[in-house]
N, C-alpha and C positions, 0 to 999 in steps of 0.2 A: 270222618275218621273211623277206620275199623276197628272191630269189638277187640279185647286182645283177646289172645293164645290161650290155652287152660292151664300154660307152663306161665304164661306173664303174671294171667288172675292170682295163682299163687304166690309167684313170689311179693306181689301187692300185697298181697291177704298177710301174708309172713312178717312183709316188713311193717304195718297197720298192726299187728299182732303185738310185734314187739315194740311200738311205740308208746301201744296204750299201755301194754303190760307192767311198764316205767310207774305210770300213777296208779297202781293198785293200791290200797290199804289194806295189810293185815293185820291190823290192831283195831280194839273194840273205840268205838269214835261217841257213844249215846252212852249218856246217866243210866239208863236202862238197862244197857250191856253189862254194868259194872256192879249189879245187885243179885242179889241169889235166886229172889223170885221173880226174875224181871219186871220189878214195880215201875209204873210208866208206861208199859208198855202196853198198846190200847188195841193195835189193830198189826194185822199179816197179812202178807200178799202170797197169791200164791200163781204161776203160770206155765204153760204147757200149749204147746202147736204137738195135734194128731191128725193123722193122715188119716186117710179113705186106703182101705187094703190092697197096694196093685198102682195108684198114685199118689207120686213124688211129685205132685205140683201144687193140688189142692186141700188145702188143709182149715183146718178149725184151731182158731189162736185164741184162747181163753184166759181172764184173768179173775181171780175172787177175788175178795179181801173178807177176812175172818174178823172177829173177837177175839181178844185175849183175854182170859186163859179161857174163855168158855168155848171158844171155837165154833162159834155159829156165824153164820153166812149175812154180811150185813151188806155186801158189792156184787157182781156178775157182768159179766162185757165178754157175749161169743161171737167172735165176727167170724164171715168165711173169706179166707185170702188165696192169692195165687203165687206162687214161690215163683221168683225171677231169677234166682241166684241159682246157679249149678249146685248140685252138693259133691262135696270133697272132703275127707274124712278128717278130723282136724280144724276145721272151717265153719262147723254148723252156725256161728253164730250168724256168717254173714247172710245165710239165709232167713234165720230165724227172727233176731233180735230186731229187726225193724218196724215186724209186726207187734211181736210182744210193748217195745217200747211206743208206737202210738196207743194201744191200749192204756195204757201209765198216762201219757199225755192226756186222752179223751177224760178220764178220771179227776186227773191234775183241772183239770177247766171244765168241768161238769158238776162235780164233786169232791172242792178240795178238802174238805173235811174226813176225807174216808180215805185219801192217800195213806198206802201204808206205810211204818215206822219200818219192816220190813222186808224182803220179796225171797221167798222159797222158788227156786228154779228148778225145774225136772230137768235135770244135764250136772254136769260136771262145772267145776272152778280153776282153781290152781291145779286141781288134780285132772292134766292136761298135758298135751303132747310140747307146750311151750310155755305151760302155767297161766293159759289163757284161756278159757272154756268160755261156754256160755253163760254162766252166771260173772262171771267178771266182766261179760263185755257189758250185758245189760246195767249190770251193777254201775259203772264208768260213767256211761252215759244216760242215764238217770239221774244218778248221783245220790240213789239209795242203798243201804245195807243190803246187799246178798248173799242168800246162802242156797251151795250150788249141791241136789242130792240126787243120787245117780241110784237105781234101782238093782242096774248090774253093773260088774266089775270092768274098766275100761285100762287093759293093761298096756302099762308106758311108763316109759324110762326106767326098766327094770322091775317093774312089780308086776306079778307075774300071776294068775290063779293054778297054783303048784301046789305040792302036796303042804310046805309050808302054811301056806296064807289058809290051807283049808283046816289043816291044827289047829289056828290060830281063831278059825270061827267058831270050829268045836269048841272051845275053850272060852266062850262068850256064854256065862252061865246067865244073865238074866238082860232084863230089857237098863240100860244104860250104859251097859259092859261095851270099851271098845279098843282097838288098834290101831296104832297109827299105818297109814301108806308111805313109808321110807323108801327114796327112793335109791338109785344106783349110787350117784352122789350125796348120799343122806340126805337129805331136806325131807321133811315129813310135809308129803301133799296134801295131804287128809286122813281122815278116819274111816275105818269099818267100826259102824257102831250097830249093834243090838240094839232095833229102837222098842221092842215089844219083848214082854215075857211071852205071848201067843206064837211069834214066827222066832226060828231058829236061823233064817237067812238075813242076811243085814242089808244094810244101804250103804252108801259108802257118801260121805257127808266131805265138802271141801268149801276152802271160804272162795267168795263170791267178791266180793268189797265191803270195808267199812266193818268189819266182823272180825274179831279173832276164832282160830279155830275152837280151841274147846268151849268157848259161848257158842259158837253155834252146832256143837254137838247138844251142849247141854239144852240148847233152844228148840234144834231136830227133835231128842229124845221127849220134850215135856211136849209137843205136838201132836203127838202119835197115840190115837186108840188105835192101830193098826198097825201093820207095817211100815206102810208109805206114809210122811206127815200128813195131816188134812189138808194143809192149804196146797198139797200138789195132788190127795188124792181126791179131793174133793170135784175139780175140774172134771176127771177122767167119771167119777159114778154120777155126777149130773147129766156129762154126755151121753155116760149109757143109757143111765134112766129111760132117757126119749124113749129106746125102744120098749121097752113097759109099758108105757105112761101114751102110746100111739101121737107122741113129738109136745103135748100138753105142758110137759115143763118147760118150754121154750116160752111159755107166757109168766115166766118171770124173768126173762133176760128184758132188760132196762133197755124201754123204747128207744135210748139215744142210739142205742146200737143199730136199730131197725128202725130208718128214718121212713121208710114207706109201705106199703103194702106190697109193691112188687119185690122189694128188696128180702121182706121178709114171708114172703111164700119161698124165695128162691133161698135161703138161708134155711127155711124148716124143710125143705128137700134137701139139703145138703145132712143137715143134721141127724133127719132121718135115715139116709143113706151111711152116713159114718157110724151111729150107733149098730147096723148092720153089721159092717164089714171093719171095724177100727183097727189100725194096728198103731199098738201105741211103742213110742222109743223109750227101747230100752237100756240105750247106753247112748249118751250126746256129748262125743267128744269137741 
């Protein structure tokens, strides 16, 4: 049987899109969602696929998992993968999320005690060209809490970064301050949220699964000594590290990931070479 057409793979991907998009949950589902300090809530996930500068095939698919509220590093799982899926804009999950999600798996039967309660995604959510991004699709099919935060602005369905939207950052006087993403048909996709008094520029924060929106504004904001939350920036300054550190932090990624010695010469040549040249995404529709 031939492969299909790149007009078929779409409208596959479209109607798959909108099948799963039927079970999302946007309401808080966990005890923990429903408290002010989020009491219960013990551990975070956080995940991100980065490319090598120049290739769209090979990339570095990494997952943490933090403490809460202290936010230190208690998981790591960095594997090097080969992307099989085309990319098409709109679509990233189907490249993405198969790698992200054996990660989750490996963890799940490795380590189930350090599964997280919930998974920060560097991409987008509902705030999506069909209210499906990649934090909803991992979210689905996991069947954990997602919360999808986008670094820049990804404009669809009418929200636009126009003189509007940029008043309206101006007008975001401290770190928790935010707006909703309204879109042409009203529905509010997400937020631009101020997650730091230190950056003036926001993130734009949408639910994932299993999350209500303003719990995971309020969960994005109390994450963040920085800009970006930990558990999605934390990925990206560990990768770089290597190049510091001449690839030596790679001997704390958790041997299950590196079942041999050739596997992991060939994984700290990768990793060496990404911290090099990375380019990380900056908008994951």
């Amino acid at each position: 049987m031939s492969a299909p057409s790149a007009g078929e793979l779409v409208k596959q991907w479209e109607s798959e899109q909108e099948r799963l998009r039927q079970q999302v949950v946007e309401d808080d589902t966990e005890d923990w969602q429903r408290t002010p300090g989020f009491s219960g809530l013990k551990r975070l996930g956080g995940v991100d696929l980065s490319f090598i500068k120049g290739d769209e095939i090979n990339a570095c698919a990494q997952l943490v998992v933090l403490s809460y509220p202290d936010l230190e590093l208690l998981y790591e799982d960095s594997q090097m993968v080969a992307l099989t899926a085309p990319y098409v804009a709109g679509f990233l999950a189907f490249r993405e999320t198969p790698f992200l999600l054996e990660a989750l798996q490996r963890l799940k039967k490795n380590q189930p005690a350090l599964v997280p309660q919930v998974v920060f995604v560097d991409g987008n959510g509902l705030f999506h060209y069909r209210e499906f991004g990649l934090a909803c699709h991992l979210g689905l099919l996991s069947g954990l809490p997602c919360v999808g935060v986008a670094k820049n602005l990804l404009q669809v369905q009418g929200v636009d970064k126009n003189e509007e939207h940029q008043s309206q950052i101006a007008a975001l006087q401290k770190g928790g301050d935010s707006f909703p993403l309204t879109a042409a048909s009203g529905k509010v996709l997400g937020k631009a949220l101020r997650s730091s008094d230190k950056s003036s520029k926001p993130v734009y924060v949408s639910v994932g699964h299993k999350i209500s929106l303003d719990t995971a504004v309020r969960l994005t904001h109390s994450c963040c000594r920085y800009r970006v939350p930990e558990p999605i920036r934390q990925p990206l300054h560990r990768l770089l590290s290597l190049n510091n550190s001449g690839g030596h932090s790679l001997q704390r990624i958790p041997t299950r990931t590196l079942p041999n010695r050739r596997n992991m010469n060939q994984r700290m040549r990768f990793a060496n070479d990404a911290a090099e040249g990375l380019k990380i995404k900056t908008s994951c529709p």
